[in-house]
C-alpha positions as CSV (number, residue, x, y, z in Angstrom):
1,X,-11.5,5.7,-8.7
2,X,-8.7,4.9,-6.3
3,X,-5.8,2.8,-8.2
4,X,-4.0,0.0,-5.8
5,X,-1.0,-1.8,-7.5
6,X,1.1,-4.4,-5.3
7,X,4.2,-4.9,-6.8
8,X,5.8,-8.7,-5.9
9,X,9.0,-10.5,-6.6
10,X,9.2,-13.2,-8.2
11,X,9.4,-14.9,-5.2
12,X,5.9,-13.5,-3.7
13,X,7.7,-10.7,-1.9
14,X,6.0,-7.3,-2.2
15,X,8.6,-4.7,-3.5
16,X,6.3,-1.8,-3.8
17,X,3.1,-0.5,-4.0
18,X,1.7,2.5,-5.8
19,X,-2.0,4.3,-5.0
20,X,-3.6,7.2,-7.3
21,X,-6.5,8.7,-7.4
22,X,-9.6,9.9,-5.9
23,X,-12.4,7.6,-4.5
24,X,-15.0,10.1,-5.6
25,X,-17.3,9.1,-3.1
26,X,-18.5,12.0,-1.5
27,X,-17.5,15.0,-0.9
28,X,-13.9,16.4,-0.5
29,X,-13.5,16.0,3.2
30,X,-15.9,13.9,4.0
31,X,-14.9,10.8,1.7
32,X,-15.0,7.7,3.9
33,X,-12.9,5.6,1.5
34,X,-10.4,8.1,0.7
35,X,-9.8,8.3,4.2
36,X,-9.6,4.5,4.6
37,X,-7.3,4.1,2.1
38,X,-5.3,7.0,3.2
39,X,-5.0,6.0,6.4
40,X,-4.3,2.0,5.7
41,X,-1.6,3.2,3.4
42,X,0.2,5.4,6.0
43,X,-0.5,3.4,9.1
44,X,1.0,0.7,7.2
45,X,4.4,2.8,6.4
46,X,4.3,4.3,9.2
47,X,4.3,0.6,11.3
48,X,7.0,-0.6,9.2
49,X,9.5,2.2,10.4
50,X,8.2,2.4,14.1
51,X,8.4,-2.0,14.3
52,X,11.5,-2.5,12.3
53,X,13.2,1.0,11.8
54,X,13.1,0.2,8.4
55,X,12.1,3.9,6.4
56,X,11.3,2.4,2.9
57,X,12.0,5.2,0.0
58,X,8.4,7.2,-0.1
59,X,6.8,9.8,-3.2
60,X,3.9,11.7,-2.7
61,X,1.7,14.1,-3.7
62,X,-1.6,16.2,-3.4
63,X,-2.9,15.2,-6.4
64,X,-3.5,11.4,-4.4
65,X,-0.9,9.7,-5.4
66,X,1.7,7.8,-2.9
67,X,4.3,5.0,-4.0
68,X,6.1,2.7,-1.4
69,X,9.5,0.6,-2.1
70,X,10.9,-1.5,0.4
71,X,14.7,-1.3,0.6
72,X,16.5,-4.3,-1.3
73,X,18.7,-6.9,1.1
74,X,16.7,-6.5,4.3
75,X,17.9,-9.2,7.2
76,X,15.8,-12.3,6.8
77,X,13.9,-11.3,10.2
78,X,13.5,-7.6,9.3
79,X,12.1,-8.8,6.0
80,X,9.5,-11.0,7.4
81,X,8.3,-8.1,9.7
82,X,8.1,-5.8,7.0
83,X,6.3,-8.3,4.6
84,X,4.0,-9.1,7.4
85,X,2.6,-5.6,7.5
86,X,2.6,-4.8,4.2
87,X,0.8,-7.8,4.1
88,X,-2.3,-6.6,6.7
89,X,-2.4,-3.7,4.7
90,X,-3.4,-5.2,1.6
91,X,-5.8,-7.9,3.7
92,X,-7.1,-4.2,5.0
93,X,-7.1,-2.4,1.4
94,X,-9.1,-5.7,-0.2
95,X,-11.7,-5.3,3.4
96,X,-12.9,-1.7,1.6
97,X,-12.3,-3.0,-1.7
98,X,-14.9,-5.3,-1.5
99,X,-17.4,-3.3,0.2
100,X,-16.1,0.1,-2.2
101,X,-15.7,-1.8,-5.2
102,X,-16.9,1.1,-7.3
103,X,-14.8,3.5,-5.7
104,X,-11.3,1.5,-5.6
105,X,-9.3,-1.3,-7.2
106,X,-6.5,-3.4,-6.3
107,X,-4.4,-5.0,-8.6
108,X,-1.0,-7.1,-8.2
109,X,1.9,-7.4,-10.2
110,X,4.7,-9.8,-10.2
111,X,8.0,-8.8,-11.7
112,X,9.3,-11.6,-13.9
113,X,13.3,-11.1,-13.0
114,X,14.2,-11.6,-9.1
């Protein structure tokens, strides 16, 4: 199963977000929500430094697991961007959550200390 944490301030903003796993699906290479959730994830990274040149600090590896943590003290504006599209991709991670629900599982977090 494919594991989805959201990590929000205390605030609501969302810090970071962590994905591990494998769907399990179907076959290497031909897993549809692997794929989905691979290319949400990226797109969504990828969007954030092409809109707002933000490059939030990325780990990876080929094992399936890829963490995301947007850089503290953003301009108000910059922030809002960034929030906005980390914000589709989670309305876009939930979209093959519920139709995958066996295969991948979101959860949030919300830190108690801003």
């Amino acid at each position: 199963m494919i594991s989805v944490t959201i990590y929000r301030t205390k605030s609501g903003m969302i810090s970071s977000f962590a994905i591990s796993g494998h769907a399990f699906f179907s076959d290497r290479g031909k897993d549809i929500v692997c794929a989905g959730v691979s290319a949400v994830s990226i797109g969504a990274i990828n969007a954030v430094n092409a809109i707002t040149g933000v490059t939030p600090l990325i780990e990876q590896n080929e094992s399936g697991y890829l963490s995301c943590t947007v850089p503290e003290a953003l301009h108000e504006d910059v922030c809002e961007k960034v929030q906005l599209l980390l914000e589709g991709m989670i309305v876009s991670l939930q979209t093959i959550e519920e139709e995958y629900g066996k295969h991948i599982k979101i959860t949030f977090k919300k830190q108690e200390v801003e």
